[in-house]
N, C-alpha and C positions, 0 to 999 in steps of 0.2 A: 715672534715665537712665544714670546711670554704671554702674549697680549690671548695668543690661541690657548694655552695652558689654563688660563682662568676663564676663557669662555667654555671650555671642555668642563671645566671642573664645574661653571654653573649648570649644565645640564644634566651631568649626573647626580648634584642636588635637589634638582628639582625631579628627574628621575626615581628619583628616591621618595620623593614626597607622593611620587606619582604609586608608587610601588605600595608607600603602606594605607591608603586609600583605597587601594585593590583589596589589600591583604583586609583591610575593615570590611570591607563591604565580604568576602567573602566568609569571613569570621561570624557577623551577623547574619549568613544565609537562614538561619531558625531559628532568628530574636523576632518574637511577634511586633510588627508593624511597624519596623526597622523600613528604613527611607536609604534606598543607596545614594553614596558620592561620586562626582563623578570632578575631575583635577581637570583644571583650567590654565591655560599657560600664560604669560607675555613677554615680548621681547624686552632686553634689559635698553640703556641709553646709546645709542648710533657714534662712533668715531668721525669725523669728516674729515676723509684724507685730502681730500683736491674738491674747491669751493667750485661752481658751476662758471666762472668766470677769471683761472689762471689757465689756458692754454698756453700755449705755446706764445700766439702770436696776441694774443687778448682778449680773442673773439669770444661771444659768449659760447657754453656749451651747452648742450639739451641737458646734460643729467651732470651731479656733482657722483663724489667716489666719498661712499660712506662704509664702513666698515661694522658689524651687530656689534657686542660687548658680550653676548650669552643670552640666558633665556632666567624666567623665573617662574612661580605659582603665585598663578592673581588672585582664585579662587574656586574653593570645594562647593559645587555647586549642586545643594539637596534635590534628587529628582522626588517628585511626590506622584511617582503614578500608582494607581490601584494594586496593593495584593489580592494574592490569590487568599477567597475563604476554606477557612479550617473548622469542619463541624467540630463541635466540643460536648453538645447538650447541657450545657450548666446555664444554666437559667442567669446566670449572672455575667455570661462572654455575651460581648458585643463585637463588633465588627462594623466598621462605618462604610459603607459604600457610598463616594463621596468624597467632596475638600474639608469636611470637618474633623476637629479636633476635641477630645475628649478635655474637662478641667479638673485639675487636681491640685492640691494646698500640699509641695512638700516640706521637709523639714524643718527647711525656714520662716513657715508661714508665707510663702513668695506663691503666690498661682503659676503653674505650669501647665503645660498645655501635651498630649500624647498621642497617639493613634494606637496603643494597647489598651483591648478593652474587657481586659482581663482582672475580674471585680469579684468582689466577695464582701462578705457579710463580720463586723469584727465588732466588739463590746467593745465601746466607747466610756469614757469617764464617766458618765452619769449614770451606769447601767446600763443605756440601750444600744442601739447599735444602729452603727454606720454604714455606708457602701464606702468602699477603700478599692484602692489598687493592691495587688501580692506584697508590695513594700509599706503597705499600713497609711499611704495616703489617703485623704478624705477626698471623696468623689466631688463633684459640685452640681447642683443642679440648675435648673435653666435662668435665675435667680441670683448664680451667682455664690450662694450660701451650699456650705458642707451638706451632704444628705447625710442624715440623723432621724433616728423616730425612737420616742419616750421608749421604757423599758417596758408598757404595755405591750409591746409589739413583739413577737415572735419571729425568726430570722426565716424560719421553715417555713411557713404561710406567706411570707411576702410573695407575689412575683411582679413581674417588671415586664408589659408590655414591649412591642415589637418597637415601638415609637420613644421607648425609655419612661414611659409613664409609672411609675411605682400601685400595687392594687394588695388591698388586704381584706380578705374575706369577711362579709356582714354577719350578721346572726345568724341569717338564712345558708351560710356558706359562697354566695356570691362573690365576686371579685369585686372592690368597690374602689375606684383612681382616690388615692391621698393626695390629687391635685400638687403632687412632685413630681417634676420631670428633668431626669439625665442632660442637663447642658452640654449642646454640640457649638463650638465656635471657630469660625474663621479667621482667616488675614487675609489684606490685599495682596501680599504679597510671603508667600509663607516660606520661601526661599532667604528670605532675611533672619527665619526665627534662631535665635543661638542654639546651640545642642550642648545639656548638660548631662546626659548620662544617664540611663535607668530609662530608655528610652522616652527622655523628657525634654522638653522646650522654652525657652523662655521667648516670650517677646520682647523685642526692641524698636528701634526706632524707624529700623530697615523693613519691617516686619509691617510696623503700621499695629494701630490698637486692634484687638478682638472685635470681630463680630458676631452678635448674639444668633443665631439662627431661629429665636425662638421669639424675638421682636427685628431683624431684619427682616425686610422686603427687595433686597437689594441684590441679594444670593442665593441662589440655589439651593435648597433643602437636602441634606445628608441624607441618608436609608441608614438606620439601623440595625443589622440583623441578628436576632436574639439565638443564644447558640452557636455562636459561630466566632472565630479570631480572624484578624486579617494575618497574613502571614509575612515573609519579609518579598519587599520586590526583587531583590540582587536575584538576576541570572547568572548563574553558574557559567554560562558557555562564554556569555558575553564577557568575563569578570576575566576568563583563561586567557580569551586572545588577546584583551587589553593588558593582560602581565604578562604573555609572549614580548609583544610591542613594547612595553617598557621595559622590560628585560632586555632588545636587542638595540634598543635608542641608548640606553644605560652602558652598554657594552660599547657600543661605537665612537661613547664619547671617551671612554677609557681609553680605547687605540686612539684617539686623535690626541691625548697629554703625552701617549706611548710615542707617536710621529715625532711630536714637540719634542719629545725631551732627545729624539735622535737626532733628530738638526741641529740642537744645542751642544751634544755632543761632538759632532762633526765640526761644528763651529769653532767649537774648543780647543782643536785638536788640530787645525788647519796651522800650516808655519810657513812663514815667510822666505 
């Protein structure tokens, strides 16, 4: 009975873990380019009451008599399927259609990696200015280096191609590419990247290095599209019934410590 007490009680632990994983992902329903989680389970270590070979009389048995110990979280596993695009008109939203990831240097100087491609134009130390992210980070382009351009350059006249190409008008008023282009990059595996917040990523080792999209042959080319955010993937509907289901696996395991703790009381109470 003790032995059900803590397997009850690891389910509603992990019930819980299951619960605020829900409760995120629906919190982020219109964080631009917010990736849902989705909670992963495992069983905990098997008890072996009766080995395959103590019968009765010696013989061997088909199966032993093993008992679970409870359940735990293996792991929060980032879906990365497409949002839905969000018209914006700002010459400076992007939206990736596609496994790429937008680069950005945040506070620490550390590169990070996003699917918000929500940018603007901000005076830089030297005078001129930058492409940043809302939080003042420096964009990167396909190079690898912060996008910057001297204080000759006017924020208002830039625009930025469908493909992320950066253009500033000639003498004549044409659009002429500054040969700078918006760095879009991959992972082999992008279900490894850590998640640090501000809808940012860092890579690791699970992760595997970046790749360049812009010198890879290897991957599939991003879409771009100018004007537009991606928006968050979380299903609303899907997000309800899986916190229905944890809500009532959460409850169940509550009655089954509520069982325990009555057999112990009866146990207790039993006289000779």
């Amino acid at each position: 009975m003790v032995r059900s007490l803590w397997t009850a009680a690891s389910g509603m632990l992990a019930e819980q873990t299951n619960v605020d994983a829900i409760a995120n992902n629906i919190a982020n329903v219109s964080t631009t380019g917010f990736k849902s989680q989705q909670n992963e389970f495992k069983t905990l270590l098997y008890q072996t009451l009766q080995t395959k070979t103590t019968s009765a009389n010696g013989a061997t048995k088909p199966t032993s008599a093993q008992v679970g110990l409870g359940v735990r979280n293996a792991a929060m596993e980032t879906i990365f399927t497409q949002g839905e695009l969000e018209q914006t008109d700002s010459t400076t939203d992007f939206a990736i259609q596609g496994s790429g990831l937008f680069a950005v240097t945040d506070g620490q100087g550390n590169t990070s990696y996003t699917r918000n491609g929500s940018f603007t134009w901000a005076l830089n130390s030297s005078g001129g200015v930058s492409l940043t992210t809302s939080d003042g980070y420096p964009v990167l382009d396909s190079t690898g280096k912060a996008i910057s351009l001297a204080n000759t350059y006017v924020s208002s006249k830039i625009t930025i191609s469908s493909d992320g190409t950066l253009n500033y008008p000639d003498s004549s008023g044409n659009a002429k590419s500054l040969g700078i282009k918006i760095g879009v990059y991959q992972f082999q595996n992008p279900g490894g990247l850590e998640k640090e917040g501000n809808s940012l990523y860092q890579a690791t080792a699970a992760s595997g290095a970046a790749i360049n999209e812009a010198t890879s042959t290897a991957v599939t080319k991003s879409k771009l599209s100018q004007g537009y955010l991606e928006a968050s993937n979380v299903q609303v509907a899907d997000e309800m019934v899986n916190l229905i289901t944890a809500q009532r696996a959460y409850e169940l395991n509550s009655k089954a410590i509520t069982a325990s703790d009555e057999m112990m009381q009866q146990a207790n109470q039993l006289r000779s």
